[in-house]
N, C-alpha and C positions, 0 to 999 in steps of 0.2 A: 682771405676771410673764411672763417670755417663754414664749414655745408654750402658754399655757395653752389657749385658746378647740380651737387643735388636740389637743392631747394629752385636754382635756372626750369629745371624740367619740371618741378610740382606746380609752378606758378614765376612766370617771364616779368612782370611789372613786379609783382611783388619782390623778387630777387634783386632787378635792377632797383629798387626802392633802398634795398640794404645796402647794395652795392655805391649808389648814392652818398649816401648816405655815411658810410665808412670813408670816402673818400673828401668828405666837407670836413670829418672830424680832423682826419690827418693834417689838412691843408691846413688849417684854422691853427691846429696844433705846434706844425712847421713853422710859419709865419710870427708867431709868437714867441718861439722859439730860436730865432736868426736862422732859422735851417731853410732848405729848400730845395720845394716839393718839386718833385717829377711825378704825376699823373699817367696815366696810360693813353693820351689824348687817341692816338689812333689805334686800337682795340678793339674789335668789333664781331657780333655773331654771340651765338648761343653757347659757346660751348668755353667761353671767359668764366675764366678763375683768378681768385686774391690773393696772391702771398706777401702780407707786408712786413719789410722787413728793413732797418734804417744801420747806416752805416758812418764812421767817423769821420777821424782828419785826411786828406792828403785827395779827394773825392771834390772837393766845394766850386771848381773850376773847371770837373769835367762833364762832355755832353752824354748823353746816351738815348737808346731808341728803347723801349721797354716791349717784352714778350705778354703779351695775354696780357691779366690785368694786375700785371705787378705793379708796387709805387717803391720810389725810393726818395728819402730823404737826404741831403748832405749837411753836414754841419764842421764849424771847425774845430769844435774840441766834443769829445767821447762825454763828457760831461754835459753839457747841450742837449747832445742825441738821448741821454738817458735819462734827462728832465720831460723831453718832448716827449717819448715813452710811454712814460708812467703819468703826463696830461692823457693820454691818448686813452690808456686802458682807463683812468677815471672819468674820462668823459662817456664812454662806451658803455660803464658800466653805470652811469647818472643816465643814459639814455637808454639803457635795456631794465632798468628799473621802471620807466614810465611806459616803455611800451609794451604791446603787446607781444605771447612768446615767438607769432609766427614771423615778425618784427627783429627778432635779436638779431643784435649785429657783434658778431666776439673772432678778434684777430689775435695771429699771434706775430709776435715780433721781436727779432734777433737783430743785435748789435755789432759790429766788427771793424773793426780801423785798419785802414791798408790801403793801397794802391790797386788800380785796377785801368784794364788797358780797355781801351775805344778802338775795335778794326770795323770799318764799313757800318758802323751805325750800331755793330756788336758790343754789347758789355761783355768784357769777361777778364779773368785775374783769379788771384789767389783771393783774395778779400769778395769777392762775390761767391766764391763758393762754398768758402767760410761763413757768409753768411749765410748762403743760401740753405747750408746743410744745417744751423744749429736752427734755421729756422722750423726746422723739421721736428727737428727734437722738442719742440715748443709744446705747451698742451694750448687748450683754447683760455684766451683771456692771459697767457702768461708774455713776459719778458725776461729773453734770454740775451747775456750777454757773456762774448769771450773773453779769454783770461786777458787779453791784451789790454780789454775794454776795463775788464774787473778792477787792472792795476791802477787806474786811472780813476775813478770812480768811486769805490771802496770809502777812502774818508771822505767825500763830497756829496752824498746823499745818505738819509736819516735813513734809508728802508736799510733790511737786513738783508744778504744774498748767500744762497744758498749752494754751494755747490753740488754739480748735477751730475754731470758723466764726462768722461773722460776717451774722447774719441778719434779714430786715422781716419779722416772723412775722404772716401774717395776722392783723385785728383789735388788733395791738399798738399803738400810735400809734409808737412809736420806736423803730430799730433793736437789736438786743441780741445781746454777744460771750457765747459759750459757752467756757468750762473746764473740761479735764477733769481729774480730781483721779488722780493716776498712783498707782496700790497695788501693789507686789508681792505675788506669792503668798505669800510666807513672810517678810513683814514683819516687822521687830521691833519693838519699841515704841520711842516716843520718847525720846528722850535723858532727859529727865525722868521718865520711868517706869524700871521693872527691866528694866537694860538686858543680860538673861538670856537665855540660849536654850538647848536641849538641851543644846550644848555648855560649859553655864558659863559663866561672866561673859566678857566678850568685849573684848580690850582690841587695840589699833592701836599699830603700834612707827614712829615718824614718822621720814623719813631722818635719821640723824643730819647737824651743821649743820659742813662742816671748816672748822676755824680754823687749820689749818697754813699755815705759812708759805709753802711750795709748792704750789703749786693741781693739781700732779702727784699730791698724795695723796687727790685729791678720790676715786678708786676705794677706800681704805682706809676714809673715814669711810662709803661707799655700802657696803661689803662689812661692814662695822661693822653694822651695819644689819642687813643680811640674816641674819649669825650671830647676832643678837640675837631676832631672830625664832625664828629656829631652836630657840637653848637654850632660849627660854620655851615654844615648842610642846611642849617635855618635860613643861610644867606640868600634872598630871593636873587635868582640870575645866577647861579655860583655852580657847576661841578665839581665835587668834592670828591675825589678816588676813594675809594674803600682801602679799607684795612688788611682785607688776604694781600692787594697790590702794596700799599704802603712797607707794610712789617717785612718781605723781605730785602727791602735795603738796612733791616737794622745793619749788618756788617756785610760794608762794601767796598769795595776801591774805588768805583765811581763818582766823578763829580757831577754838580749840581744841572750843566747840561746835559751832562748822558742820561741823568735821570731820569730830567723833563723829558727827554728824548721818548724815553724808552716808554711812560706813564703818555705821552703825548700833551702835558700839560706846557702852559703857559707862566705857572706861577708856583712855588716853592714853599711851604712853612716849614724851619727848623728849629730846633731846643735842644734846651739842657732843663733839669731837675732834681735839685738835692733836696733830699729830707732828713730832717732830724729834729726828733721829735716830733715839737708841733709849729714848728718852725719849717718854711719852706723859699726856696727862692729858684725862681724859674728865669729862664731868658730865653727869648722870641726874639726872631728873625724873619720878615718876609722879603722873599727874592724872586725878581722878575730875572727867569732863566735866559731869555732874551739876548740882553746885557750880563747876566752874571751881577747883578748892581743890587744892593738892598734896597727897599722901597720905606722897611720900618724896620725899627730893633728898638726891646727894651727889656729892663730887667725887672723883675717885682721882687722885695722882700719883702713877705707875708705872713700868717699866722695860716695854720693850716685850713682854720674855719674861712677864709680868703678864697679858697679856690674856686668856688662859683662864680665870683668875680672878677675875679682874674680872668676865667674864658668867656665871660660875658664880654671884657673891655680887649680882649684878642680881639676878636670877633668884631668888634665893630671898628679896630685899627684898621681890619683886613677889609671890612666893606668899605670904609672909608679911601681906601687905597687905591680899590679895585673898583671903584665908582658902583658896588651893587646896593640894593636897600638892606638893612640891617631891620631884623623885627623883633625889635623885643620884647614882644606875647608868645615869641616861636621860643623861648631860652627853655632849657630840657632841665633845670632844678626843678627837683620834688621831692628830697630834702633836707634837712639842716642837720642832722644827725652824721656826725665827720665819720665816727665809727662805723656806720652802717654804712656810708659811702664809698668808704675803703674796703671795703668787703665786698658788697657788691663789686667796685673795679678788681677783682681778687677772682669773683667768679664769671666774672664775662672773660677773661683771659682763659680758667678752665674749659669754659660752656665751649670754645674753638680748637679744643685738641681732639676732641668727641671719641674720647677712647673710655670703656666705662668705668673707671675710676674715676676718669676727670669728671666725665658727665655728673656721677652720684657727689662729687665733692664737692662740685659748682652747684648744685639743689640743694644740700649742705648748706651752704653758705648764703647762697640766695635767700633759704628762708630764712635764716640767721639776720639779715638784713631788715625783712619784713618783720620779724619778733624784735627788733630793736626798734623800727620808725613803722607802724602798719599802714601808714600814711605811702609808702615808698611804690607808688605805682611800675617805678619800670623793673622792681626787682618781682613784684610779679607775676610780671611779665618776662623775667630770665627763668622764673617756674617753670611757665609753661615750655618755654622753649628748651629746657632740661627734660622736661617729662615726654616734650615731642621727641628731643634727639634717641632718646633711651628708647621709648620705644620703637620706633624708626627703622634703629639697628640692633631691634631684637633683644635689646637686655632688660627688658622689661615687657611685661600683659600688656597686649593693646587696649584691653578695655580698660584696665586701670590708667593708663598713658590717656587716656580720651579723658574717664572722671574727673581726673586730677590736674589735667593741661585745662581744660576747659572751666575747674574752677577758677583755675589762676587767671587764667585768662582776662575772664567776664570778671574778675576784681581788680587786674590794672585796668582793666576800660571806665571804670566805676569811678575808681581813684584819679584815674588820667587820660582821662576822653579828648585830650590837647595833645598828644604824646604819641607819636607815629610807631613806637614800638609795640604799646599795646595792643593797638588794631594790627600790626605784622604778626602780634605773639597768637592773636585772635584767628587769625587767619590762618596760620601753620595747623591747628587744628583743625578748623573746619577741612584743610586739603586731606588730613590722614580722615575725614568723616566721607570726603565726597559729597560736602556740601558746596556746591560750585557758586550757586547764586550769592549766599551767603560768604562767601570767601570772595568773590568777587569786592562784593559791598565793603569788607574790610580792608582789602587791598588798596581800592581805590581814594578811603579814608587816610590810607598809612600814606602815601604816593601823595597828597593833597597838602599832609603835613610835611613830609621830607620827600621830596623826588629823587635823592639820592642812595635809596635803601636798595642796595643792589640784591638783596634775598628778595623783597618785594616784587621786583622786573622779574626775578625767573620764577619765583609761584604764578605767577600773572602768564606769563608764557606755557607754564605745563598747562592750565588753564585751555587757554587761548589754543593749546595745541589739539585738546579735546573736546571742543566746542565749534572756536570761531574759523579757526584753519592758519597753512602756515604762513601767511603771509601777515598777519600780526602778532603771531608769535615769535616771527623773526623780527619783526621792529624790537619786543618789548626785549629780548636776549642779544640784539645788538646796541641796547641803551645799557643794560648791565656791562657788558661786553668793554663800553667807553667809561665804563665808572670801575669796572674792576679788570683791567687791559692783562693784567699779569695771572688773573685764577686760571687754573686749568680745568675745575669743574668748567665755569663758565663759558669758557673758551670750546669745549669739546662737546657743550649742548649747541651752542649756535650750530656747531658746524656739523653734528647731527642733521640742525634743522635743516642751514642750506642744503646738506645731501638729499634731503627728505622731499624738497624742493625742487630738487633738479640742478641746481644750482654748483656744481661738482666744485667748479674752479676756484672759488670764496674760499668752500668749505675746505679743501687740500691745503690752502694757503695758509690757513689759520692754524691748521694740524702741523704744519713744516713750522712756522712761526713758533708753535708754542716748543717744539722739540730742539728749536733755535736758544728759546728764552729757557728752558727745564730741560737742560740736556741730560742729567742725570734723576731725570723720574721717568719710574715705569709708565707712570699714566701716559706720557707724552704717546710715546712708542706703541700702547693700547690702544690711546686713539687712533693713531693712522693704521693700526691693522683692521679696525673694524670698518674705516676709511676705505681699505681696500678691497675687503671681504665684499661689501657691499658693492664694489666699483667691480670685479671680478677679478683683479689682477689678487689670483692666491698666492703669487710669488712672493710679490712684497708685502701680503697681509704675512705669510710666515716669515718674512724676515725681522720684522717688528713687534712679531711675535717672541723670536729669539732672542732679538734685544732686550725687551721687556722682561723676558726672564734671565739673563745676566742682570741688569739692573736691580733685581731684587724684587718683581713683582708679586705681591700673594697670590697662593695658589689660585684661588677661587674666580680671583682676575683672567689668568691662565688659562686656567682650563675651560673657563667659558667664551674665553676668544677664542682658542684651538678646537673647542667643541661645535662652534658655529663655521667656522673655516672646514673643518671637517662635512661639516651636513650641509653647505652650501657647494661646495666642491665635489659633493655623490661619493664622499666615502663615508660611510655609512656606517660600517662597524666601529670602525673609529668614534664615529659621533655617540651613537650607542652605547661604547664604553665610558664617556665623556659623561655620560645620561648615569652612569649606572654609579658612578664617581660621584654626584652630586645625591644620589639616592642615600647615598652612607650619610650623608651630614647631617649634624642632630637637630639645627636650629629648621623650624618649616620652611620661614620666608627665604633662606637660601638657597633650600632646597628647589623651591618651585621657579626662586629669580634664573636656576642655572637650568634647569630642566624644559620648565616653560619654549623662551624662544631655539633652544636646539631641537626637539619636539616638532615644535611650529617649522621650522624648516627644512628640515624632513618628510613633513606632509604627516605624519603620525597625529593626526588631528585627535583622533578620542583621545589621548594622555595633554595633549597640546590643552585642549577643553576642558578639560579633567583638572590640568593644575589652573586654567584661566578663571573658571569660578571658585575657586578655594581664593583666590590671589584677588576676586571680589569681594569675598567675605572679611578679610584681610585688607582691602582697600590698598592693595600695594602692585596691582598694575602697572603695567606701562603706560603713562600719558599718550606717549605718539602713535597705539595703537593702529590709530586710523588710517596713518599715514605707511610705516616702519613696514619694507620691501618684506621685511622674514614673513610678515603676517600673510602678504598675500592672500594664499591660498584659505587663509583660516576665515579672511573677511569674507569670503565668498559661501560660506559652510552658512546653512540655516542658525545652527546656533549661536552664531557671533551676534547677528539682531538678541537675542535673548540676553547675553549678555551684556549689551549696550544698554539693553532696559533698564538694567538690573542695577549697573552704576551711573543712568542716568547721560548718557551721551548720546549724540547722533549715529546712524549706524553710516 
């Protein structure tokens, strides 16, 4: 058990309390598991330590006498031992959720299959010290397993394993590779279990597949997709995965369980859609990944003015199927104008490549939509969210980006006070105003209408991170988190926030995972350096550093993780140059986003303050001020209070 021998001295009952306690989970764990438990029955004195650490076949039949407060488990197959595992750390971490932090209980535990010899009551062998040593290697909260275990194990469980190092562990006779077994915190169960969570059965809308004859309509069958999403998120009881997860299986070799695997869902919608003309014919498919077995399938041939229809009568196949209620006051037509419809699905595909052509072409078209039907509530509400993203990333006036987003805004709310988009488009605004209360109010309107709006859970969380604290900002970014399981934004705020937390071991897992699922994105590799930067290990913040610039990372990425890695690590000129590099760029807010926290960790506090109230004026702060280690020193300065004032947050 980690900290035990120290936390023994700070306090006797309360250690024996975790010590307890770790040792009910394993048991409970084992027994469930056909394994079985050796405890440390005779153990005793103050100066008892945990190292728990479980071991495979060829063990199930022998005795042993246990040192200090080791435990061991035996089982007959490697497969067993690394089910019981990965029970153990979920239970640990459903039980360090509830208590309190003086209370955590977090092991680490190593796997190894092998023989091991019994002299005078002595354990020892090559397989005990195989384990003993990767146990070492362990961080707190992980599961490691050897390559002998890996071979064994590899197809037989859903989690992903990471390989670790590669070591000649004293007294071993032969080298041995260590894996780590990757958990998220709020895992769901395997495809083969209920594949259930708060939010109900959980099912994936896969891009539809276009069979049109013009490969021009390939954005129709992609926007197909998206409103299909949409209408089923009306489904009361339903997780619906987002769209950044969805869209990249358009081209994939994976089948239908790797998918579900991979999204953690329970349930499948797949298509096809040709268009021509004004003629359209669609085919549906819903698959329970479970079995691999279809539950529905049908085909429509329709007139194009049909397609509200059409995903109105999906949509209640699919509740029908999936025994959830179906509401049909939640259906998202607003309206009947086919042309305008096609347009708009034309610029919501724009509005997500957020590079500013697309952006100005998606507003473009957006208003094109609204000059055709002005009736079209959620196109003006893709307005605003064009005028947000535009100015956002600087290619447009913020004060015109406010004018303009906020007209559009307050007239899809007008048009469509039913419609969960409006109140989202509403609230992106008030966040670039630092209207909190009010943005609250709107978020919780959108969220009321669609719980599935995975932009909505992380506005809510920046929120939340500058207000309420992080302990519901991490709920509401591990609720996005389970609706969009593939984004890398998403994915590398959580794990901010667990860092922010304290929460170290979540947050790494989630960073190795996502570098697992995006091996060729810089982001990935940016994340775990800043991961690290913060953790202190600067070896491996620059080695993911270097990654990320192979991969092809902008500069600006770059040099603001190497300029933070620099000023955290006391080299200084380094940083400085870093600082002087960001001086030359001509846009302000990149200016200040890269200057700001290298500044700040530094101790250079008058420039650090200097860029922090311009970057008020601006409203493009950092949310997690409050918390975010670089600040330290800055929150402690008189004029941080002033600043809090200013944009309205606790100091």
């Amino acid at each position: 058990m980690v900290g035990y021998q120290e936390a023994l001295k700070q306090n006797e009952s309360l250690a024996e309390h975790r010590l307890a306690k770790e040792r009910s989970i394993v048991a409970q764990a084992a027994s469930a598991n056909s394994g079985r438990y050796f405890g440390d029955e005779t153990a005793t004195g103050k100066g008892v330590g945990l190292k728990g650490w479980l071991t495979g076949p060829g063990l199930k039949d022998k005795e042993r006498s246990l040192h200090s407060a080791e435990c061991l488990v035996l089982f007959e197959s490697a497969v067993e031992a690394t089910r019981c595992a990965i029970e153990i750390q979920r239970a640990l971490r459903e039980y360090n959720r509830e208590a309190s932090a003086s209370k955590d209980v977090q092991v680490r535990i190593a796997i190894h299959s092998g023989e091991v010899t019994i002299t005078d009551g002595e354990l020892s062998g090559e397989a005990v010290a195989v384990a003993s040593k990767i146990a070492q290697l362990a961080e707190p909260e992980a599961i490691l397993v050897s390559d002998r275990v890996f071979d064994q194990v590899k197809t037989q469980i859903t989690q992903p394993l990471l390989k670790v190092v590669q070591k000649d562990p004293k007294n071993v006779r032969f080298p041995v590779e260590a894996y780590k077994i990757l958990l998220l915190p709020e895992e769901s169960p395997p495809v083969d279990q209920a594949p259930e969570t708060s939010m109900g059965p959980r099912l994936a809308v896969l891009p539809f597949v276009n069979m049109s004859p013009d490969s021009q309509d390939e954005f129709f069958s992609d926007g197909l997709t998206e409103e299909m999403i949409t209408e089923l998120s009306g489904l009361d009881g339903l997780g619906v995965i987002a769209r950044t997860s969805v869209m990249q299986y358009k081209t994939t070799g994976k089948n239908i369980r790797e998918i579900a695997s991979d999204l953690r869902v329970g349930y499948v919608l797949e298509g096809s859609v040709r268009k021509a003309g004004n003629k359209i014919r669609i085919t549906v498919q819903l698959i329970d990944a479970k079995y691999d077995s279809h539950l529905w399938t049908q085909r429509f041939d329709r007139d194009l003015d049909d397609i509200f229809a059409i995903q109105t009568e999906v949509a209640e196949k699919v509740a029908g199927a999936l025994t959830v209620k179906f509401l049909a006051e939640k259906s998202h037509r607003d309206t009947s104008d086919m042309a305008a419809y096609t347009i708009f699905m034309r610029a919501n595909q724009l509005l997500q490549q957020k590079t500013e052509s697309s952006l100005r072409e998606a507003l473009s078209l957006y208003t094109q939509a609204t000059a055709r039907d002005p009736g079209f509530a959620r196109a003006y509400a893709g307005i605003a969210q064009a005028w947000y993203n535009l100015g956002a990333s600087g290619f447009e006036d913020f004060g015109l980006m406010i004018k303009e987003g906020e007209r559009a805004a307050m007239k899809s709310i007008e048009l469509g006070p039913d419609q969960a988009e409006t109140h989202a488009a509403m609230a992106t605004i008030y966040l670039a105003e630092d209207k909190f209360e009010s943005l609250r109010s709107e978020l919780r309107k959108a969220l009321l209408l669609n719980r599935n709006l995975v932009d909505a859970h992380c506005t809510l969380a920046e929120v939340q991170v500058s207000l309420e604290g992080l302990d519901a900002a991490v709920k509401s970014y591990e609720t996005a988190h389970e609706l969009d399981p593939m984004s890398i934004g998403v994915a590398m705020h959580l794990a901010r926030t667990y860092q922010m937390a304290g929460r170290t071991a979540p947050a790494l897992e989630i960073l190795q995972r996502l570098l697992l699922l995006h091996p060729t994105s810089p982001l990935s590799q940016i994340g775990l350096a800043k991961y690290y930067t913060w953790s202190g290990d600067f070896a491996k913040a620059q080695e993911s550093i270097d990654a990320a610039a192979k991969l092809g990372a902008d500069e600006s990425s770059l040099k603001l993780s190497q300029g933070m890695l620099y000023a955290v690590s006391g080299r200084r000129k380094e940083a400085e140059e870093v600082i002087g590099y960001f001086n030359g760029l001509n846009g302000e807010s990149a200016r200040l986003l890269g200057i700001f926290p290298i500044a700040s960790a530094l101790g250079d506090l008058d420039l650090a303050f200097k860029c922090l109230m311009r970057m008020a004026d601006l409203h493009s702060w950092d949310s997690a001020i409050r918390y975010n280690y670089n600040y330290f020193l800055l929150r402690k300065d008189p004029r941080y209070k002033v600043f809090c004032k200013k944009v309205g947050i606790p100091p």
